[in-house]
C-alpha positions, 0 to 999 in steps of 0.5 A, spaced: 244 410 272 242 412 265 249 408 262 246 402 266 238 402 264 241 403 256 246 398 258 241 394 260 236 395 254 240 393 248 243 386 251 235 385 254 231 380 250 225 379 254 220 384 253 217 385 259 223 388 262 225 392 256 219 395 257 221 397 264 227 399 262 224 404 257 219 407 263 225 408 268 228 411 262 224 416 260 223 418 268 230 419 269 231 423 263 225 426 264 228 428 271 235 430 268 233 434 264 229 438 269 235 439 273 238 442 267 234 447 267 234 449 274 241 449 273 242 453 267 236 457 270 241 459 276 247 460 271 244 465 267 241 468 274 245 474 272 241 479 276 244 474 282 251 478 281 250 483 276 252 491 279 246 493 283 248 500 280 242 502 276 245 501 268 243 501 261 247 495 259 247 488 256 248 483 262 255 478 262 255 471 264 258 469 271 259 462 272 256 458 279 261 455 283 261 448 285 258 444 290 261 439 294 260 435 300 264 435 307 270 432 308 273 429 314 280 429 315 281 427 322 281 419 322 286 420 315 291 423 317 292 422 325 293 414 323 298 416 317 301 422 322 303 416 327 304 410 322 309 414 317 312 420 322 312 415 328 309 422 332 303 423 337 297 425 332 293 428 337 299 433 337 295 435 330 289 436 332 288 443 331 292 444 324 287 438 322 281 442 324 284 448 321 285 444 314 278 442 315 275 450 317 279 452 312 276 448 307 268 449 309 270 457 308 271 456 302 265 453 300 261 461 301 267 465 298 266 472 299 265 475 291 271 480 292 278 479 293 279 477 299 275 471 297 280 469 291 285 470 296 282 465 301 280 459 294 288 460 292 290 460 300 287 452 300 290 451 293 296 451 295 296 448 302 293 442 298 299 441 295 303 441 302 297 436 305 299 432 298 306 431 298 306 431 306 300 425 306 298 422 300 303 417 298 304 415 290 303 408 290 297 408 296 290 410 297 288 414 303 281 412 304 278 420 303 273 421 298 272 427 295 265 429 291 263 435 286 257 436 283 258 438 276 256 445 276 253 445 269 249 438 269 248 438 277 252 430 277 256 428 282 263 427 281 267 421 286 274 421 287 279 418 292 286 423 290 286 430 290 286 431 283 279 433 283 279 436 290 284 441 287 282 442 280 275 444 282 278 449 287 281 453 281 274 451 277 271 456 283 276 461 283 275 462 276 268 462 277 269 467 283 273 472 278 266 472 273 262 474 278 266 479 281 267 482 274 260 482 273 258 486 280 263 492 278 260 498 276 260 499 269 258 506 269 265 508 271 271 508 267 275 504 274 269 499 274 269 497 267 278 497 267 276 492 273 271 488 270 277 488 264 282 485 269 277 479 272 275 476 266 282 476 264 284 473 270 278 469 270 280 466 263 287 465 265 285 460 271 280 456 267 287 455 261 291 453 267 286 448 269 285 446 262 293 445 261 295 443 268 289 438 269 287 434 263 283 427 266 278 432 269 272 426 270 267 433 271 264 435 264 264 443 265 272 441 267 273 438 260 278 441 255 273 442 251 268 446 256 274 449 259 276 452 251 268 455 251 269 458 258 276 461 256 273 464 249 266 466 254 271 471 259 276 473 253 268 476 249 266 479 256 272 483 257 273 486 250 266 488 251 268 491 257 273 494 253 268 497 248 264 500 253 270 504 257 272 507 250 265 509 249 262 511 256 264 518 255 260 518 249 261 518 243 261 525 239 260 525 232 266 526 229 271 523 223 276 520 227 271 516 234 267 515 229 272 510 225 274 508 232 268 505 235 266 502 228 272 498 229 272 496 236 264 494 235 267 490 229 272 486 234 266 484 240 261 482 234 267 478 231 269 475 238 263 473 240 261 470 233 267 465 234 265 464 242 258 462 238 261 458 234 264 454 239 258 453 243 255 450 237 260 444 236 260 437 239 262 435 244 260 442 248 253 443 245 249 438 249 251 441 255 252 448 253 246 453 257 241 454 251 240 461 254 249 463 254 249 460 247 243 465 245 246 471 248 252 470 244 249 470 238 244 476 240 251 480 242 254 478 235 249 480 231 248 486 236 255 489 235 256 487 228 249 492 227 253 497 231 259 497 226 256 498 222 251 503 224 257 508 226 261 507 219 254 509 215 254 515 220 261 518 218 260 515 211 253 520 210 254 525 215 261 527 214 265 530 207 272 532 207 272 540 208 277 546 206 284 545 211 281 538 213 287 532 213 286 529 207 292 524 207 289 522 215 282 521 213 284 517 206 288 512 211 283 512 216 277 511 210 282 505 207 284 501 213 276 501 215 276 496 209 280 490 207 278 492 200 274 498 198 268 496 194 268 496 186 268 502 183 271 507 189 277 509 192 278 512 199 279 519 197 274 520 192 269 517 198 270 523 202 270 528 197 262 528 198 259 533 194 263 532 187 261 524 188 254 526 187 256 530 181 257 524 178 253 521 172 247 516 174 252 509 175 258 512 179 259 509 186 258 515 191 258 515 199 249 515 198 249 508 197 255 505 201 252 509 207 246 507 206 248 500 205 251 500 212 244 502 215 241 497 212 246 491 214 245 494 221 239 494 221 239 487 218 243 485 224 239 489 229 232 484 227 237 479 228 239 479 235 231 482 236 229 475 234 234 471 237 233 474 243 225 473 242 227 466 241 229 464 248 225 465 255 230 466 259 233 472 255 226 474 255 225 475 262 232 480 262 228 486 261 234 491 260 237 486 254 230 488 251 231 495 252 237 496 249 236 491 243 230 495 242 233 502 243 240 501 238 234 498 233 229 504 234 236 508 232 239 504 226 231 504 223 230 512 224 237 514 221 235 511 215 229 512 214 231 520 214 235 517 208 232 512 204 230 515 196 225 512 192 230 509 188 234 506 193 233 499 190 236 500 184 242 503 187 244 496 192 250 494 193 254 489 196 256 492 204 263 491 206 265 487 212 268 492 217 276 491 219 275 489 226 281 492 230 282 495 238 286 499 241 287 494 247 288 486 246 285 483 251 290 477 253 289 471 260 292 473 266 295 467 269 294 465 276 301 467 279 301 463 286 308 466 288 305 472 290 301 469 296 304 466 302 301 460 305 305 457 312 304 449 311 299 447 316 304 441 318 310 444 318 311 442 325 313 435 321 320 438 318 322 440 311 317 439 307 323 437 301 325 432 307 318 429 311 314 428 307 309 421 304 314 419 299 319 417 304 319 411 308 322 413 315 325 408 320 321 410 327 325 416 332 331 412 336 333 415 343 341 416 342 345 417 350 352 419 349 357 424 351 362 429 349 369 426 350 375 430 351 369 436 346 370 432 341 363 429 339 366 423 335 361 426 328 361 432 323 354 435 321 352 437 314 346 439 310 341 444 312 335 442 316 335 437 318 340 436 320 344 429 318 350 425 321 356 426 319 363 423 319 361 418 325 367 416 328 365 408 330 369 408 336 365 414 340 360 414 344 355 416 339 355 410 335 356 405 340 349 408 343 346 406 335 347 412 332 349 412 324 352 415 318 347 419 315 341 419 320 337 425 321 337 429 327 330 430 330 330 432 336 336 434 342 333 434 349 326 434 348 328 441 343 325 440 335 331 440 331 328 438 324 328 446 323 335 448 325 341 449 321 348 446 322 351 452 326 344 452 331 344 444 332 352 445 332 352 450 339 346 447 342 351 440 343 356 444 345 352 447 351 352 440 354 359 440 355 361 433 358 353 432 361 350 427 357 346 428 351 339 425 349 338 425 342 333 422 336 335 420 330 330 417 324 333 413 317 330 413 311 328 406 310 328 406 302 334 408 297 331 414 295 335 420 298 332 426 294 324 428 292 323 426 285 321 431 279 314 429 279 309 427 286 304 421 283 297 422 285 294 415 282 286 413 282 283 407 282 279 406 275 284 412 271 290 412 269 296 415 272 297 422 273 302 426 275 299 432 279 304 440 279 307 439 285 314 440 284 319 440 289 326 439 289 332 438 294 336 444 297 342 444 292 346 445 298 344 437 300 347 435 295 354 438 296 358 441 301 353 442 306 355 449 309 348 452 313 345 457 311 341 462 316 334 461 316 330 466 317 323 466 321 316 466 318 309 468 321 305 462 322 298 462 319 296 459 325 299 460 332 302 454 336 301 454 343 305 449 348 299 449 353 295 442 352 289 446 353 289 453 349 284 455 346 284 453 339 287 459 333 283 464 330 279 463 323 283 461 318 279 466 315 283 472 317 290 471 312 294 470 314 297 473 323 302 472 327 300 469 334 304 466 340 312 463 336 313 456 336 319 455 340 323 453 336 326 456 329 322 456 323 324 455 316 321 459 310 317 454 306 318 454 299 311 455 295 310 448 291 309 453 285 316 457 284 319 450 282 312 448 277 316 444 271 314 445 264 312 437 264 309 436 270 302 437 268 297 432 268 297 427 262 
């Protein structure tokens, strides 16, 4: 409506409509801009999935999920079941209705691992409904709308794509909130809040690099690269407050440690700072994150240097010590020691201050550290003083306080009269940790979904990329045993070597054909031995068989399955799915073991419908006939089939 009214503002001529044209403008921003603030209000909502263990701690940034609108699946693909498969839809109705129930679940997604679990599980069954109903060159008719979770615009698309990026935006959103509820006061809370933001962060780089014509803003390249920095930020401060729960003892060694690892968040967060305040991302970054990361910055980088002006003044090298240890360890703090000093001559304290008036000593080099941590220590004081929302967060006020009290104290109980003469320029400490984090990317082998829809056959066979000719109705014997053909390949199963002259072909039966059914029997999951022995259980009785034929040439699933939207250019979704080797050659059957369903299917017409899909995944009444394993789409995702 915007882009429309300033569309319409700069062509008007008439002074009267561009007049009107400015007041609805100025309501709809006016408008906008109070929906911005409302969402960055529930965004920066941390007390919402904060710990509720009481903690005197900076809070972390959860992201919100994504809202959506209902969709139903029904009309769609009970048409598409019965023109492309030719089979009686309303056999579907209750795999339809578990896609449905299991989509409206994850919209409330538990804040565990159950919930994760359940976003991942619909993930993946989108690639299933994609390569079974969402041909490449034709529009399904479905509409699927998210709401920006940053700018509270609606989004509208007619393919997946939207559908299943923004289910991975949410799964990434759900493993910040779950690292923002673990208890940081004990070490296994903070090694899990480290292993969720990790995780998050490696779902929004797969989304990044997988999904890259996103029309929602907060699932841009450039938002998603902020988000990435924003987890990775948060979990190296987790890192820091796992090394220091136990408390930090005032030696030598812990002392240099922390100063460096407070050196490493403070740096991460600059940078994460320095991201927000880019185009294009700035517009629509919350002002209260971008705050945050600024007070963060300036608040570790006073810590750093607060911890080194602590060992520099309270610690001198003493008789028996490791000289060799401490002068390595003083060296490394620095990329260079200020002018004047060596690391060696710095720890030996009391012959430093021997020194005539001039010479550097660890007085003014420690001293100077407090100053700069104190420096730092107003700075992150006035940041945070500087955002309304901030200042609301009644424990950030009190650490920032306290850790300011403390530099200011220490100082105070060092400060000369002569300092002022005595100024010198502060070194920047090395930033370094002892646990690089690094993304942990989504690994979808490792859960096992069943295809709603497998009932239709193999998925690399029946699927919306080819074009089958109804089923036909084949009556013939066996003469003599001999059947008049050869079977090959795995499920399903085709004819092969067709003698013309036999019973099979003269009832209509052709090289090639795909056996479906036999007497009433699915075949489309049996192998070439079990269609093979239940032929031969006929004798010379007369075989009822159904057949199906490809209409098109193409006899194998491409690399890439298409997904094209009208208004955006062609993209290519990840789901790759490949052909059976055996397909292709020699055709030898392969034992094919039985799977537990997701969902039961009963034979009775009217059985009650299956559990929630909430519960993940259980066995119920078997399918009569033999079930194949479906391979995840996931375990033959190409290097090139990401969006582009």
């Amino acid at each position: 409506m915007r882009t429309g009214a300033e569309n319409l503002l700069k062509v008007a001529t008439n002074q009267k409509v561009r007049e009107q044209v400015r007041l609805e403008l100025s309501f709809v921003n006016s408008d906008l801009q109070m929906l911005k603030e409302e969402l960055e209000g529930l965004n920066i909502s941390v007390g919402v999935y904060q710990s509720a263990e009481e903690a005197f701690t900076i809070p972390l940034i959860p992201l919100g999920l994504k809202e959506t609108k209902d969709v139903d699946f029904s009309v769609v693909l009970k048409d598409f079941i019965l023109e492309h498969y030719s089979e009686d839809s309303f056999l579907y109705e209750d795999e339809i209705a578990d896609l449905m129930d299991l989509r409206q679940a994850c919209r409330t997604p538990s804040r565990d691992e159950a919930g994760v679990e359940l976003l991942m599980s619909y993930f993946i069954q989108l690639g299933f409904v994609e390569t079974r109903f969402f041909p490449p060159t034709q529009q399904m008719g479905l509409l699927f709308t998210w709401y920006d979770s940053l700018t509270g615009v609606p989004v509208s698309q007619q393919n997946l794509l939207l559908e299943k990026a923004s289910v991975l935006f949410n799964t990434g959103a759900l493993y910040t909130q779950i690292g923002t509820r673990c208890n940081r006061q004990t070490q296994a809370g903070l090694e899990s809040a480290v292993d969720a933001f990790q995780r998050a962060a490696g779902v929004l780089s797969y989304l990044k690099e997988t999904f890259t014509h996103t029309p929602s803003y907060d699932m841009s390249p450039a938002m998603l690269g902020v988000l990435v920095k924003m987890m990775l930020a948060q979990a190296q401060e987790s890192v820091f407050e796992k090394i220091s729960l136990s408390g930090i003892r005032n030696e030598f060694f812990m002392l240099v440690k922390v100063a460096q690892e407070a050196a490493k968040v403070g740096e991460v967060y600059q940078q994460l700072h320095t991201a927000m305040s880019q185009a294009p991302v700035k517009e629509n970054v919350p002002y209260s994150w971008a705050s945050l990361a600024c007070v963060k910055a300036h608040h570790y980088e006073a810590l750093a240097h607060y911890f080194t002006a602590t060992l520099l003044i309270d610690h001198r090298l003493k008789p028996g010590a490791d000289v060799d240890h401490q002068e390595k360890c003083l060296s490394q703090l620095y990329d260079c020691m200020p002018e004047g000093l060596t690391p060696l001559a710095t720890l030996k304290n009391d012959q430093q201050r021997r020194l005539p008036p001039g010479s550097w000593n660890c007085g003014p080099l420690g001293k100077s550290h407090l100053r700069r941590a104190v420096g730092h220590h107003e700075e992150s004081v006035r940041e945070a003083s500087l955002c309304k929302k901030l200042r609301d967060i009644e424990v950030l006020q009190e650490v920032l306080a306290a850790a300011h009290q403390r530099s200011r104290l220490k100082y105070a109980q060092h400060q000369e009269d002569d300092d002022l003469l005595n100024l010198i320029d502060t070194p920047s400490i090395v930033a370094k940790t002892e646990q690089e984090v690094e993304m942990i990317l989504p690994q979808f082998s490792k859960l096992t979904v069943t295809d709603f829809f497998q009932k239709l056959g193999p998925l690399s066979v029946f699927s919306a990329n080819k074009r089958w000719t109804p089923p036909r109705s084949i009556h013939f014997t066996a003469e003599e045993g001999d059947l008049g053909f050869t079977l090959r390949g795995n499920a399903p199963v085709q004819v092969h070597f067709l003698d013309p002259y036999c019973s099979a072909a003269l009832a209509g039966a052709k090289e090639g054909d795909y056996i479906v059914s036999i007497h009433a029997a699915d075949c489309k999951w049996l192998t070439v031995s079990e269609v093979m022995k239940l032929l031969k259980s006929f004798g010379e009785d007369e075989i009822e068989m159904k057949v199906v034929s490809l209409l098109d040439s193409t006899s194998s699933m491409h690399n890439k399955c298409a997904t094209y939207s009208v208004g955006m250019q062609k993209t290519y979704s990840m789901i790759c799915l490949a052909i059976d080797d055996d397909e292709k050659t020699d055709g030898k059957a392969k034992k094919i073991s039985k799977k537990l369903s997701f969902l039961s299917w009963g034979t009775s017409k009217n059985r009650q419908k299956s559990a929630s899909t909430l519960c993940l995944p259980s066995a119920g009444v078997a399918r009569p006939q033999v079930k194949k394993k479906l391979p995840s789409p996931f375990s033959l995702l190409n290097s090139d089939s990401s969006l582009y």
